[in-house]
C-alpha positions in Angstrom: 7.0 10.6 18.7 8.7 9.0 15.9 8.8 11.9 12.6 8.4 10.2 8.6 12.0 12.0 8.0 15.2 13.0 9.3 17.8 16.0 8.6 21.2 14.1 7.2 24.7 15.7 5.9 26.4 14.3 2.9 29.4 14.8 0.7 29.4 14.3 -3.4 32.3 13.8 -5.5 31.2 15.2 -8.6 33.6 16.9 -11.3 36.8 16.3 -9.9 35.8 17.9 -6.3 34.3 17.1 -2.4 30.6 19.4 -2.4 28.8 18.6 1.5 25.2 19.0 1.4 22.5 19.5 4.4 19.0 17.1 3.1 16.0 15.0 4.1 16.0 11.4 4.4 13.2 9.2 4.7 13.3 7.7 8.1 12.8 3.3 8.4 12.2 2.5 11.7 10.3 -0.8 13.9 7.1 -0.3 14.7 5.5 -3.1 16.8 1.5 -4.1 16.5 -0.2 -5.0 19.8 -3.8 -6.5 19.4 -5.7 -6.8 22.4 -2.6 -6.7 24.7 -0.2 -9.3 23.1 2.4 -8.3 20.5 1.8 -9.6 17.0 4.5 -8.6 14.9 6.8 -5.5 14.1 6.7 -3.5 11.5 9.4 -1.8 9.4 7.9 1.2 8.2 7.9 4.9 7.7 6.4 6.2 11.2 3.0 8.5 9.6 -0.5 7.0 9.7 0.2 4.1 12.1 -3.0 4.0 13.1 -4.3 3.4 9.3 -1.5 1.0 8.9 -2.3 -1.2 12.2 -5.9 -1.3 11.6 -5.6 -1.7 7.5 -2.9 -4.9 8.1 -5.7 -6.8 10.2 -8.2 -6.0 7.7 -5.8 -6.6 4.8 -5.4 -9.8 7.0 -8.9 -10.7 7.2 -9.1 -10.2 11.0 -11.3 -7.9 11.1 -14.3 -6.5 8.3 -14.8 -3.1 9.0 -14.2 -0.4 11.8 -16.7 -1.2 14.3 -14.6 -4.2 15.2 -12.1 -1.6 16.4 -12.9 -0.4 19.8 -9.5 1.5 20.4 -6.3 2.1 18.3 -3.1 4.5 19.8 0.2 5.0 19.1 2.5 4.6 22.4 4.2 7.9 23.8 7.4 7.2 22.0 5.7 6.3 18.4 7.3 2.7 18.4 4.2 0.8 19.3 0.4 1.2 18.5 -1.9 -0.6 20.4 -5.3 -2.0 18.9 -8.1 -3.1 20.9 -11.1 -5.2 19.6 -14.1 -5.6 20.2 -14.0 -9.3 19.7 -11.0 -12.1 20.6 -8.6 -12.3 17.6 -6.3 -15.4 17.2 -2.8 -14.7 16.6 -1.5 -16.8 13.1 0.3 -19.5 14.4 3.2 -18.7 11.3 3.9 -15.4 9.6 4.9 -15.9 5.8 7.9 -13.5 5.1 6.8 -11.9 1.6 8.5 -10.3 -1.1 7.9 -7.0 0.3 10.8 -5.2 1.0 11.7 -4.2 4.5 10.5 -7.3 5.4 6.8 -8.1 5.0 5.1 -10.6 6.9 1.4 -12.3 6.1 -0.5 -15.0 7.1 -2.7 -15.2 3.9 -2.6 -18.2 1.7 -0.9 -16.9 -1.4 -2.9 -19.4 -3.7 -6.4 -18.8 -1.5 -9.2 -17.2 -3.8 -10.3 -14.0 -2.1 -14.2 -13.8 -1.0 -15.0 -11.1 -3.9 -16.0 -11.1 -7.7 -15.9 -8.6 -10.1 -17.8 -7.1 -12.9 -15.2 -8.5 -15.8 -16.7 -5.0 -18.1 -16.7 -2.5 -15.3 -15.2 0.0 -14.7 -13.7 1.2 -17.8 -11.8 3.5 -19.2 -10.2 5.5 -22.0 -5.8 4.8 -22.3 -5.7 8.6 -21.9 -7.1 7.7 -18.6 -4.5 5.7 -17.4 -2.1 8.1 -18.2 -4.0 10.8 -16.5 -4.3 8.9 -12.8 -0.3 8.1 -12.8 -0.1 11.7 -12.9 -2.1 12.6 -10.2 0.2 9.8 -7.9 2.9 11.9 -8.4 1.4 14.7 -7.8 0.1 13.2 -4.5 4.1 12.6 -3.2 4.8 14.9 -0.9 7.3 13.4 1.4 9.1 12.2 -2.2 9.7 15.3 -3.1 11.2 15.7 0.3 13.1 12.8 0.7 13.1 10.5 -2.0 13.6 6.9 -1.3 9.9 6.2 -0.5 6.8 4.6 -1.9 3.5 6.1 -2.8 -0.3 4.6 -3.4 -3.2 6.4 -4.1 -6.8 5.2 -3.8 -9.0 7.0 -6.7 -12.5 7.2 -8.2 -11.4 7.4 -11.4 -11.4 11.0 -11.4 -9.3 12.0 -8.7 -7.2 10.8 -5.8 -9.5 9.9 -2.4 -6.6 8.9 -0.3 -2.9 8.2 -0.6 -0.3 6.6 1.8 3.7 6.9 1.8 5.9 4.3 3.5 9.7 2.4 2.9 7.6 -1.1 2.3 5.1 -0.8 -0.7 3.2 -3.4 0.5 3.3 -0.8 3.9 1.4 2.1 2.0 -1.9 -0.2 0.6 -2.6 -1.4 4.9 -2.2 2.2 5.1 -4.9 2.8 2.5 -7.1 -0.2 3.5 -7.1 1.5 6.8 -7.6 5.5 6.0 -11.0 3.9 4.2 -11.9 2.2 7.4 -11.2 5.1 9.5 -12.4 7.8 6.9 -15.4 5.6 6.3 -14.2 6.1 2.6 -15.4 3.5 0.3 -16.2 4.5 -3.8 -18.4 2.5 -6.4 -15.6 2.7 -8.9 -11.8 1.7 -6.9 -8.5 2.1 -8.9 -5.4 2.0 -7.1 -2.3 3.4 -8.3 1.7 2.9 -6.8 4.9 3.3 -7.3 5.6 -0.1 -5.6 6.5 -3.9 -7.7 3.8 -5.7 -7.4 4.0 -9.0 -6.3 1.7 -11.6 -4.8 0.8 -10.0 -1.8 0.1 -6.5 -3.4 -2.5 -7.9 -5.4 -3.7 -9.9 -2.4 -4.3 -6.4 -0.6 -5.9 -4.9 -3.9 -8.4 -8.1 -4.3 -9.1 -7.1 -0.3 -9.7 -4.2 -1.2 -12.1 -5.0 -3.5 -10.0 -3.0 -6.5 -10.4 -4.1 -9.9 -7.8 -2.1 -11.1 -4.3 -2.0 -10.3 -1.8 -0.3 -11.7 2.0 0.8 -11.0 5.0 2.3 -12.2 6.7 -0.7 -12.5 7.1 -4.6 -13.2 4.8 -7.3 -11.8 5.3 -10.6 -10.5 4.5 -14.1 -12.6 2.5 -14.9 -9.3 0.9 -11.9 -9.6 0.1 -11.8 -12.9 -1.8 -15.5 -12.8 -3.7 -14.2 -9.4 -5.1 -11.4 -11.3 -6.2 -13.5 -13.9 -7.6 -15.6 -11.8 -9.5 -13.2 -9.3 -10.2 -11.2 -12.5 -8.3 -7.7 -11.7 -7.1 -5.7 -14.3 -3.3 -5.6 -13.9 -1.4 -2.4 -15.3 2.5 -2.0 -15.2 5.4 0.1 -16.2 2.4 2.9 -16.3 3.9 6.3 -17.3 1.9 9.3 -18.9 1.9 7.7 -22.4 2.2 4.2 -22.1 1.2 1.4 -19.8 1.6 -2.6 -20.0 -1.7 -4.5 -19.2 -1.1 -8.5 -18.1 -4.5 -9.0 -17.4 -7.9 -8.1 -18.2 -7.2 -5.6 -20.5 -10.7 -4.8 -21.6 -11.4 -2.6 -19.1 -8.6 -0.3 -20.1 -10.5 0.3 -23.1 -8.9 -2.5 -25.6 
């Protein structure tokens, strides 16, 4: 079985002199998906939670709606596979869009498609403190960053705390991972916020609109596309969040302005 991080050996020039250190890195490896017995697509991704990640990419897909579609899901022996069986034909895509993602994201989703939800354009809301508070708490939540470095972070909260939270290379990686520890887990709150480390781009805030998340923030920039899709789907879009300041692009009442 594949392990999320590998022992390395390095040398730094720092100060006019060679120093060799012994570390962590995160590991990147292919993961293939299998649905039903033929091979979909492969994955580049941090090998922890491939189960969550398989089964939240087809719902995160629109392939399937909730876990009872799922009559098996198992990682091969050697961790480079995982295997899902449904309990209903699925139709490959005929064409996989490569995204923005990086380590390669694919999707099939129309990037200008309106999602099947709506939102409550008042609810939930929230103090700024708030915001500042739940960015804390993602960090808190990083444990194989503080090992390794190098990898990305979402957190699924309630508001008041973190419910679930995914690592992985690809950011777009870690929200199939979350969308699939809620199937699994059975885990789905009133009030959703998610919170990553990750750019997002259109098919981040595809996943969150999926999701059914009316808030989404991150640590950093988003896309234009992204932007006008959470204006239009009517998500509340928070970037460059840090403990005492935030951005908001979109919606910006519900972060109490």
């Amino acid at each position: 079985m594949l392990a999320p991080q590998k022992s390395i050996h390095y040398k730094r020039y720092e100060f006019n002199k060679w120093v060799s250190f012994d570390a962590e890195t995160i590991v990147e490896a292919p993961v293939s998906l299998t649905v039903n017995g033929q091979a979909w697509i492969t994955f580049m991704c941090t090998p922890v939670n491939l189960e969550a990640m398989a089964v939240g990419f087809l719902y995160n897909e629109g392939i399937i709606d909730q876990m009872e579609s799922v009559a098996d899901v198992r990682v091969c022996e050697h961790g480079d596979n995982v295997d899902v069986w449904l309990n209903k034909d699925a139709q490959q895509p005929k064409s996989w869009r490569r995204t923005s993602g990086c380590t390669g994201g694919v999707t099939a989703v129309d990037a200008l498609a309106r999602p099947d939800v709506t939102f409550d354009e008042n609810r939930p809301k929230f103090e700024p403190e708030a915001i500042g508070h739940l960015v804390e708490m993602l960090f808190e939540s990083q444990e194989l960053y503080r090992e390794t470095g190098g990898v990305h972070t979402s957190a699924l909260s309630d508001g008041k705390r973190i419910l679930l939270s995914a690592e992985d290379i690809g950011r777009h990686n870690t929200l199939d991972k979350i969308a699939g520890l809620c199937l699994i887990n059975d885990i789905w709150p009133e009030t959703r916020i998610l919170i990553t480390t990750g750019r997002i781009s259109s098919e981040m805030l595809q996943k969150a609109a999926r999701l059914r998340v009316p808030i989404l923030i991150s640590r950093t920039s988003p896309s234009s596309l992204s932007i006008e899709m959470a204006e239009r789907y009517g998500i509340t879009l928070i970037g460059y969040a840090r403990r005492q300041r935030f951005n908001v692009y979109s919606n910006a009442q519900r972060a109490g302005f």
